[in-house]
C-alpha positions as CSV (number, residue, x, y, z in Angstrom):
1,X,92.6,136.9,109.1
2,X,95.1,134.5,107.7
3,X,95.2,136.2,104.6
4,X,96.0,139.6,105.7
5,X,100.0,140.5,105.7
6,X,101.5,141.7,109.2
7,X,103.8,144.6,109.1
8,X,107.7,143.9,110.3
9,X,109.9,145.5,112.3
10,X,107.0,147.1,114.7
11,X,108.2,149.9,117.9
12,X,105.5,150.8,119.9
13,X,105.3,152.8,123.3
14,X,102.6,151.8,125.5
15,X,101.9,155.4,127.5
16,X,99.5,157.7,129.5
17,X,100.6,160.6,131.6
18,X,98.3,158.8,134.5
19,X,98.8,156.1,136.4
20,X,96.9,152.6,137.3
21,X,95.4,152.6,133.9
22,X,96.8,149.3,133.3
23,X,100.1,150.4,131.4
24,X,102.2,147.8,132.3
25,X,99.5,144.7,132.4
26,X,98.9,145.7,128.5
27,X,102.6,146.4,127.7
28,X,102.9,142.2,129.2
29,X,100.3,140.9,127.5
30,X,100.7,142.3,124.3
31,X,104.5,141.5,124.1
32,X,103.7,137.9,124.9
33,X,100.6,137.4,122.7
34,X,102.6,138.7,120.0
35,X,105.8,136.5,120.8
36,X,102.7,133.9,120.2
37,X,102.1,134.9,117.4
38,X,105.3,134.4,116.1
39,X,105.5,130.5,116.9
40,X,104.3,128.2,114.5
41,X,103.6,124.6,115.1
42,X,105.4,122.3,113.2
43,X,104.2,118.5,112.6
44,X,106.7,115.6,112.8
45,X,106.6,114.6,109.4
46,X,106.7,118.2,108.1
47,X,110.2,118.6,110.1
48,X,112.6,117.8,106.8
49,X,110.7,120.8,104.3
50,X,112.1,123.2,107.3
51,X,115.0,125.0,105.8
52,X,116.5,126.7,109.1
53,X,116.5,124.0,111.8
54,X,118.2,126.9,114.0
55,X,114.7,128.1,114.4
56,X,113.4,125.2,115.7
57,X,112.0,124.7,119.4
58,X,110.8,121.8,121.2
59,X,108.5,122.2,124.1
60,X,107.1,118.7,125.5
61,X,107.3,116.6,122.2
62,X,106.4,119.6,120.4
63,X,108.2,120.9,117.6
64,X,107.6,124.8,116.9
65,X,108.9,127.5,114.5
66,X,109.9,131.3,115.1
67,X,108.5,133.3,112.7
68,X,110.3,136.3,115.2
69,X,111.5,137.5,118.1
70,X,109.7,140.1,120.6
71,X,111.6,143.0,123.0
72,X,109.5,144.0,125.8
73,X,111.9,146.7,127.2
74,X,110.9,148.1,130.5
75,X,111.2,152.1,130.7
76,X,109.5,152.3,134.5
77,X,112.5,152.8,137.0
78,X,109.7,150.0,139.3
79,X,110.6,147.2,137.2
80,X,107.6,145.4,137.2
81,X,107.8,144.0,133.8
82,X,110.5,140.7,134.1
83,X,108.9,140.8,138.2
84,X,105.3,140.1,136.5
85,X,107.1,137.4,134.3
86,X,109.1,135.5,137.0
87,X,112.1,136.3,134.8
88,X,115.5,137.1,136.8
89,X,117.1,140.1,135.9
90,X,120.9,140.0,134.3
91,X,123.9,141.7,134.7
92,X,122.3,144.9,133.9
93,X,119.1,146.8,133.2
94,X,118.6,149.3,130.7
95,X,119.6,152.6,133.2
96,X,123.0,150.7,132.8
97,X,123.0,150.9,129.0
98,X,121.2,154.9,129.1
99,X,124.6,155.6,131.4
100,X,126.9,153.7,128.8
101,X,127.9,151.5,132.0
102,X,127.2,148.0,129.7
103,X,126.0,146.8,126.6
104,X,122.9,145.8,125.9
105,X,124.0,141.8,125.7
106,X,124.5,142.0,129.4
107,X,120.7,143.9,129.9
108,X,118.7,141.5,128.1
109,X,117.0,138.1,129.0
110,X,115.3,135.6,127.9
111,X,111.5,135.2,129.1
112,X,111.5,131.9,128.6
113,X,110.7,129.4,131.4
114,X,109.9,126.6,129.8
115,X,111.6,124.6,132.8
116,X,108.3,126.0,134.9
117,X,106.2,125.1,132.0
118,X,105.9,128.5,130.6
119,X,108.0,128.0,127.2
120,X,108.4,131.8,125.7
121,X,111.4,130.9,123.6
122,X,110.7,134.4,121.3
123,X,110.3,137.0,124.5
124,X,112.8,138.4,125.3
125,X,113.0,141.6,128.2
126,X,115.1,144.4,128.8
127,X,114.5,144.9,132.4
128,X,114.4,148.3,134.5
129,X,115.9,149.4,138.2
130,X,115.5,152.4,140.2
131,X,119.0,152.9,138.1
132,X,116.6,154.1,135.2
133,X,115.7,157.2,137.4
134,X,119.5,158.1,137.7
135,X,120.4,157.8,133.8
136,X,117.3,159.7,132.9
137,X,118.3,162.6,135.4
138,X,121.6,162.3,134.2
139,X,120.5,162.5,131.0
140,X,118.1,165.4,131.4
141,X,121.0,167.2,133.4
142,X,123.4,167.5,130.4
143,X,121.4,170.8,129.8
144,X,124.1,172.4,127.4
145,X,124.7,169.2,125.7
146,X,122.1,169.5,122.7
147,X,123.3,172.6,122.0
148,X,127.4,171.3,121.9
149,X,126.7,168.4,120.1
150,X,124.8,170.6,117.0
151,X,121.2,169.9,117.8
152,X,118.3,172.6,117.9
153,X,117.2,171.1,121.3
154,X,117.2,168.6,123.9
155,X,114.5,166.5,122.1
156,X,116.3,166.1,119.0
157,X,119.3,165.3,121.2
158,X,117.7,162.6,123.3
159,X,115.9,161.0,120.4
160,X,119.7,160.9,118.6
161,X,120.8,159.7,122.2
162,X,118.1,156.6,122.1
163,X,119.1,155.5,118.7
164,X,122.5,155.1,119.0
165,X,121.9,153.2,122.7
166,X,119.2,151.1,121.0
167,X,118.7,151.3,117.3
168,X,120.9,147.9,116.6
169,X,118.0,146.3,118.4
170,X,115.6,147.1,115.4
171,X,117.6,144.6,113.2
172,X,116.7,141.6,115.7
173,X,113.5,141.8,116.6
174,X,109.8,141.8,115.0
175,X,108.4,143.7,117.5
176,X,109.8,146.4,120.2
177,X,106.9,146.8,123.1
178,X,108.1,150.3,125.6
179,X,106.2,149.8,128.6
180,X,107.0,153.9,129.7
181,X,106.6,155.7,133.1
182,X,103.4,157.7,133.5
183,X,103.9,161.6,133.3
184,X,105.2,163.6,129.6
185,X,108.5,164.3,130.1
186,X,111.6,164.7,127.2
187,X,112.6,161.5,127.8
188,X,109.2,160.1,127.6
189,X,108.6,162.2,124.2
190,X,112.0,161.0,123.0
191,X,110.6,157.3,123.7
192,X,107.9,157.9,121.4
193,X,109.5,159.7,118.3
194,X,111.9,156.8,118.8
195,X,109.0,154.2,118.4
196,X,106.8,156.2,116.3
197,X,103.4,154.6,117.5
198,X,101.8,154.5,121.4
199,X,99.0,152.4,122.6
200,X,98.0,154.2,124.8
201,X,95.5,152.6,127.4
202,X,92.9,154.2,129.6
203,X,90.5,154.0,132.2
204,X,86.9,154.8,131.8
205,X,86.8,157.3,134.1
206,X,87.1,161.4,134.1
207,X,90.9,161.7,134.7
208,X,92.1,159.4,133.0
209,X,90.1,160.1,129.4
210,X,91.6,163.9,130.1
211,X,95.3,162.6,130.0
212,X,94.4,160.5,127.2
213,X,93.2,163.8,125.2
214,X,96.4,165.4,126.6
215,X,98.3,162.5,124.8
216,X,96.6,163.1,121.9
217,X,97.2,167.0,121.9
218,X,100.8,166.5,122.3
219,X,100.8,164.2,119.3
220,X,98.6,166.9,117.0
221,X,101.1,169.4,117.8
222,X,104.1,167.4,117.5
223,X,102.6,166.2,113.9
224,X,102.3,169.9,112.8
225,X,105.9,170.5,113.6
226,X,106.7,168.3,111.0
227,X,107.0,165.5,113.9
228,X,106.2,161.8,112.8
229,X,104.4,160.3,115.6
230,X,100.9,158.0,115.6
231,X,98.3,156.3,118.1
232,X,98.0,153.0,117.1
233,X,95.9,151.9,119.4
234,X,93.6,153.7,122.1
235,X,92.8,150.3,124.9
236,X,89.5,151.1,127.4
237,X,91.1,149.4,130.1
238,X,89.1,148.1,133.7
239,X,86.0,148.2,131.9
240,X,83.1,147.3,133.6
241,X,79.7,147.1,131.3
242,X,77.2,147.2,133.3
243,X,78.3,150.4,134.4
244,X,76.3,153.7,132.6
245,X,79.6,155.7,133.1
246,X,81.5,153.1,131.8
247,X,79.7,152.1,128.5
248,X,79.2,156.4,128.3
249,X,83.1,157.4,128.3
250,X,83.7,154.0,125.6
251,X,81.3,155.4,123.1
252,X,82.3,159.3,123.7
253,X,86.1,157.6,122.7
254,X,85.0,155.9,119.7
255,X,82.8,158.9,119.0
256,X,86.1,161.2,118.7
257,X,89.1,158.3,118.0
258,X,86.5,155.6,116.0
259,X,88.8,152.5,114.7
260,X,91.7,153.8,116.8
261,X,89.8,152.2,119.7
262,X,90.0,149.2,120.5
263,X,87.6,146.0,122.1
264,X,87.5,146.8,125.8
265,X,89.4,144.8,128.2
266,X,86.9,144.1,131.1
267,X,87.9,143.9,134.7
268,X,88.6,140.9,135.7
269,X,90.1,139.0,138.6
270,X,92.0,137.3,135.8
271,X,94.0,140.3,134.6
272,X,94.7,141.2,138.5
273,X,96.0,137.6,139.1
274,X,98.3,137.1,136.7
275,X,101.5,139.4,137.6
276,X,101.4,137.3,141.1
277,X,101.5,133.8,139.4
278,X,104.5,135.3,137.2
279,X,102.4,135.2,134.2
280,X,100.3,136.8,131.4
281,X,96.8,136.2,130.7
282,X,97.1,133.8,128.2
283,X,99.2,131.3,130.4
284,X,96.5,131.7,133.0
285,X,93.8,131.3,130.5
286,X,95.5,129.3,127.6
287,X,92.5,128.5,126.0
288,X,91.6,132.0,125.3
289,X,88.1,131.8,127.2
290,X,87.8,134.9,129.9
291,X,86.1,138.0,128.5
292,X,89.5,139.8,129.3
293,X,91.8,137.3,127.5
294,X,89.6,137.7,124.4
295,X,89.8,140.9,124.4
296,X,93.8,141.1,124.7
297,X,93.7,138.6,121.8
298,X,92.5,141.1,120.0
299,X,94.4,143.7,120.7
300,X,97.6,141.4,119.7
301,X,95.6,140.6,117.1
302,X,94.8,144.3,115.8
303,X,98.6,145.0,116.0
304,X,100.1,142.0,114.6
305,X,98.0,142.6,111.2
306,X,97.4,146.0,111.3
């Protein structure tokens, strides 16, 4: 695994059209395990051969080095993302920045809480209000826009719309994590084309494998319009295997998706815990022991290399 190069400069939307599949959990935990990632430990006596002493952190005698930095940016108007986290909001969220209200220096915050003994010096969160709702309705409203400001349609607009709001951002960080509102609307689409790969997680159960194959229709057809769009990663959320049903609907995925599918993360009281302790997994379980903290290591894991 060491030897294997890890791509740079990584957007991906974590979506499904249904809710409670564990959207946001994986969104978390993947932003932070790859913020982990990107911290390398640095020995005392090796301090002198480091050439950029800017990119230094200390954490309880510790010296560390960021590789990179990681954007979790939080596109549910619920805002559970920096709640889950512990981290306080700024001076704005991203509706703010959608409505052109402020810049996206006042929006985002640091996840790091190292004073609480959670040091995340690389994560970094762009945080979401029920203000979100409002931009993206205000947004969706400007029905004649597209069409004024020379675009075929409102997709093309919105996408152009996203990129000027948020394309500086792909010069600072390694990886961009969208945690996105269930449901397929054009803003949602936009979201996508804009990150150009979705993990997309799902339950093992009837409903939610159906709006998983819905995602994946929508991406089929986008791709034959001449649309660039991929599923990185397919995530069997809640999965439970002594359960027929469950171990059934995991090998019918891998059965249509194969390496697109990855480990299952198994329910566990773990996972549920977390968001109330205002952390992710792996500050919970920093040994990487649980069944369910294994498996999210290799989902960061899968990403971070693949």
């Amino acid at each position: 695994m060491a030897n294997r190069i890890r791509r740079r400069a990584q957007v991906l939307a974590v979506v499904n059209r249904k809710g409670g599949v564990g959207k946001t959990t994986t969104a978390i935990n993947l932003a932070h395990g790859l913020s982990r990632r990107l911290l390398r430990r640095v020995p005392v006596e090796d301090l002198e051969k480091v050439s950029n002493s800017a990119r230094l952190y200390t954490f309880k005698e510790r010296y560390y080095y960021i590789e990179g930095h990681v954007l979790l940016v939080d596109f549910d108007s619920q805002g559970q993302c920096a709640e889950a986290l512990g981290v306080e909001p700024g001076e704005a969220d991203v509706g703010e920045v959608l409505l052109n209200r402020q810049h996206l220096s006042k929006a985002v915050v640091s996840g790091d809480r190292a004073t609480d003994g959670l040091p995340r010096p690389n994560l970094w969160i762009l945080p979401a209000s029920d203000r979100l709702e409002r931009g993206k309705e205000a947004l969706q409203g400007q029905s004649m826009a597209y069409y004024l400001d020379g675009y075929e349609n409102k997709e093309e607009w919105l996408l152009a719309f996203l990129d000027r709001q948020l394309g500086m951002l792909r010069r600072h960080f390694t990886f961009m994590i969208f945690d996105c509102a269930p449901g397929f609307d054009s803003f949602t689409l936009a979201l996508q084309r804009f990150a150009g790969e979705a993990v997309i997680p799902v339950k093992p159960d009837y409903l939610s494998m159906a709006g998983t194959n819905q995602n994946m229709r929508q991406v089929d057809d986008l791709r034959l319009r001449g649309i660039n769009i991929d599923i990185h990663t397919i995530v069997p959320t809640f999965f439970v295997a002594q359960q027929r049903l469950d171990r059934d609907m995991i090998a019918e995925l891998r059965k249509i998706h194969g390496e697109r599918v990855s480990e299952p993360i198994p329910r566990s009281q773990l996972v549920a815990e977390a968001p109330g302790k205002k952390c992710s997994i792996f500050e919970i379980d920093p040994r990487i022991e649980n069944p369910a903290t294994v498996a999210y290591q290799k989902l960061v894991d899968k990403v971070y290399y693949d």
